[in-house]
C-alpha positions in Angstrom: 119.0 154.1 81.7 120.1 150.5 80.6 119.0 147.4 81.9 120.7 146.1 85.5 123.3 143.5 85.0 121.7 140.0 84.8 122.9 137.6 87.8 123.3 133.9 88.3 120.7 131.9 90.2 122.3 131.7 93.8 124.6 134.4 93.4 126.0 135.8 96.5 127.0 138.9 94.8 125.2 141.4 93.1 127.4 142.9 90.6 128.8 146.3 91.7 127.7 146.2 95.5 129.0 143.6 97.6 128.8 140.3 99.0 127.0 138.6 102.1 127.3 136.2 104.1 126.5 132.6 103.7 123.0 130.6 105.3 122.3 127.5 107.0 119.0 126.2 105.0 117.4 123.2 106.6 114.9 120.6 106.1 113.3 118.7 107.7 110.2 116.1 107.6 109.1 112.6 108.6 110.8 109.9 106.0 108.9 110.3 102.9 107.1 113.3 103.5 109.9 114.5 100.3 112.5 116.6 101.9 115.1 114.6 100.1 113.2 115.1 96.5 112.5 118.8 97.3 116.4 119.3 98.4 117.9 117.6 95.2 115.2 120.4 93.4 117.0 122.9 95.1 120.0 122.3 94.2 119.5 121.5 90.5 120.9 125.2 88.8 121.9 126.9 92.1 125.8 127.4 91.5 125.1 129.6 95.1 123.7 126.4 97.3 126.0 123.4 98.2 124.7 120.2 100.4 125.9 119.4 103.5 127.1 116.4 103.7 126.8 114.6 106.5 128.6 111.6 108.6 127.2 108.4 109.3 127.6 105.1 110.9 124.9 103.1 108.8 126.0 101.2 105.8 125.5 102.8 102.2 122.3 101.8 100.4 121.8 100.5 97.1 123.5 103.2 94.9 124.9 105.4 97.6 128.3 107.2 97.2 130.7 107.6 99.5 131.4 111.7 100.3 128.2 112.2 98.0 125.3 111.0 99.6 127.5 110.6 103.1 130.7 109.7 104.8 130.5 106.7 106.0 132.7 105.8 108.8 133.2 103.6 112.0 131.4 104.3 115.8 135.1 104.8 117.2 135.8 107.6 114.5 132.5 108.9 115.0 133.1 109.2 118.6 136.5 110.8 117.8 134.2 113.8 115.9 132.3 113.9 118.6 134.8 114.1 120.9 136.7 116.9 119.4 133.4 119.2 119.0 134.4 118.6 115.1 130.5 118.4 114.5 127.8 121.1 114.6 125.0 118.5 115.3 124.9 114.8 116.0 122.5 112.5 116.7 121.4 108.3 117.2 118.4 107.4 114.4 117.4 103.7 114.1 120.8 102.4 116.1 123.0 104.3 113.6 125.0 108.3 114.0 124.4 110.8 111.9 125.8 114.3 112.0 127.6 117.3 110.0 131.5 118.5 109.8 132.0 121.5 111.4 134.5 123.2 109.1 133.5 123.0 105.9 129.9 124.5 106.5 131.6 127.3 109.1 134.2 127.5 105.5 131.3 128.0 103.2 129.4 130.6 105.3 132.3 132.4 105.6 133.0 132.4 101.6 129.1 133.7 101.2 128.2 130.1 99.7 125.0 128.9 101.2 124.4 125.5 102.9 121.3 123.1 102.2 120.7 120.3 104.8 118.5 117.3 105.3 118.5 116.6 109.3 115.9 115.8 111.8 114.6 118.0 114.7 117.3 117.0 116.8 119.9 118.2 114.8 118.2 121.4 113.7 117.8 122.0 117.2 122.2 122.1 117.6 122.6 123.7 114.3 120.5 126.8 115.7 121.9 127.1 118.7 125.4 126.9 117.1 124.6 129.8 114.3 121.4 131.6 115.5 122.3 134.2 112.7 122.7 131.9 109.9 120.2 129.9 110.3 116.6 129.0 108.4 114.3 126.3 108.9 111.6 124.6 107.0 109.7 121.4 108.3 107.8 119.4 105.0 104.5 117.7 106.2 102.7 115.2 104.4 98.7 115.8 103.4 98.2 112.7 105.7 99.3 109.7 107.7 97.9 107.9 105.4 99.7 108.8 102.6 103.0 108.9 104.2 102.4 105.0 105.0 101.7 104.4 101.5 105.2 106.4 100.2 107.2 104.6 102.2 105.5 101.4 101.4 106.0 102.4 97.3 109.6 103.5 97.7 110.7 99.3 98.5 113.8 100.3 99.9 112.9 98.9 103.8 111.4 96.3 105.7 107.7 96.1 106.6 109.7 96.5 109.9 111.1 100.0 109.2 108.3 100.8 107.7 106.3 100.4 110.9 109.4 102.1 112.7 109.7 104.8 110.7 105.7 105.3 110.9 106.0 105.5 114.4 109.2 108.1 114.5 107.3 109.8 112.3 104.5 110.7 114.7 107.3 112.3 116.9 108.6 114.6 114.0 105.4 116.1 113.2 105.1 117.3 116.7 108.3 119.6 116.7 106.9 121.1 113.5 105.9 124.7 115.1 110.1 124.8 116.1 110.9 126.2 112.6 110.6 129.3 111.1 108.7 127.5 107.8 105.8 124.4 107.2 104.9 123.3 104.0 102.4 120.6 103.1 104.0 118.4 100.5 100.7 117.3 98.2 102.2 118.7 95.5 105.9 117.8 95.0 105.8 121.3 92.1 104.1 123.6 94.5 106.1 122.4 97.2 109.5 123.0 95.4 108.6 126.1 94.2 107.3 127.9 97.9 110.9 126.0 99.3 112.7 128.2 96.4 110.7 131.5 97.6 111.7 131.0 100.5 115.4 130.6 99.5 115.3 133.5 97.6 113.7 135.9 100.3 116.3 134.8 103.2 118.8 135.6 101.2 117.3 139.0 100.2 116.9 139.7 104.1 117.7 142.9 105.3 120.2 141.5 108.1 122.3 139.5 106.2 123.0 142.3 103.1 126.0 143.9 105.4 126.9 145.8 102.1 124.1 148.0 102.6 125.2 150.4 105.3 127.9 151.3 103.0 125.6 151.4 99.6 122.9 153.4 101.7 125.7 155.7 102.4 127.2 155.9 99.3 123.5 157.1 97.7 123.5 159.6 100.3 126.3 161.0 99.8 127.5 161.0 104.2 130.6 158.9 103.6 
């Protein structure tokens, strides 16, 4: 018997048998606790995972690119979004909106391409509710207070300020961290990366989203 086809990283087809359908993978996690570091990880060989990109009323930071890292628009064309139920989740964070176009994730899904996003609680609460199916959550915790203070404080990108804010929002977050499916301590950025992939790569292996199978399964059987 010869060796099974080899298959790319991410695929969402395994050669010969059929294709499934996309997921929504979120993460989530206190600023600083890594979800950003552990997303860009993800996404580094994985022709199968896209980012969401989300919408924003904030200014860009320091190196930030437009449609990259965000859309940046205006609070009346945010509203307009809103409005038009154009967004699957949506939410106010430190006086600014955040939230993520409808279409192209419901596009992707569709296609069997698979979605990576970096939201809050709030919004993985709407992005659930909108595609229960679809949907997998992990939360990234930090070994401690303590160290969480002293990342953001290292990363000189805010204020003492936000730093304090952000501190404080941060004791919220943690508290909705038994509302997703996954929690990983990040005090080890390589560890954590690696149990985020596993993860990845058993959700997409679930039972429920190979709809191919009923048709394999039949096919090795020999009733259709």
């Amino acid at each position: 018997m010869g060796n099974p086809p080899a298959t790319e990283q991410g695929s969402t087809v395994t050669a010969g048998r059929g294709a499934r359908r996309g997921l929504v993978f979120v993460l989530s996690s206190p600023s600083g606790a890594g979800k950003t570091t552990i997303t860009r990880a993800l996404l580094e060989g994985d022709s199968g995972l896209s980012m969401s990109v989300s919408v924003t009323t904030r200014p860009p930071r320091e190196g930030e690119v437009d449609g990259r890292d965000y859309c940046f628009i205006d609070g009346p064309a945010f509203e307009r979004l809103v409005a038009e139920d154009a967004l699957l989740e949506h939410a106010r964070v430190f006086d600014h909106r955040y939230g993520t176009p409808r279409a192209p994730v419901e596009a992707a899904l569709a296609e069997g391409h698979d979605m990576v996003f970096d939201i809050d609680w709030q919004g993985a609460q709407q992005v659930r509710a909108r595609l229960p199916d679809d949907f997998v959550s992990v939360f990234i915790l930090p070994p401690s207070m303590t160290e969480l203070h002293d990342r953001l404080r290292r990363r000189a990108k805010d204020s003492e300020k936000v730093v304090i804010a952000r501190m404080a929002k941060a004791v919220d977050e943690v508290s909705h961290y038994d509302e997703y499916d996954y929690v990983i301590v990040n005090d080890d950025l390589a560890r954590a990366v690696a149990s985020v992939r596993a993860i990845l790569a058993a959700e997409r292996l679930r039972r429920t989203r190979q709809h191919w199978l009923r048709s394999f399964v039949d096919g090795l059987l020999g009733t259709r």
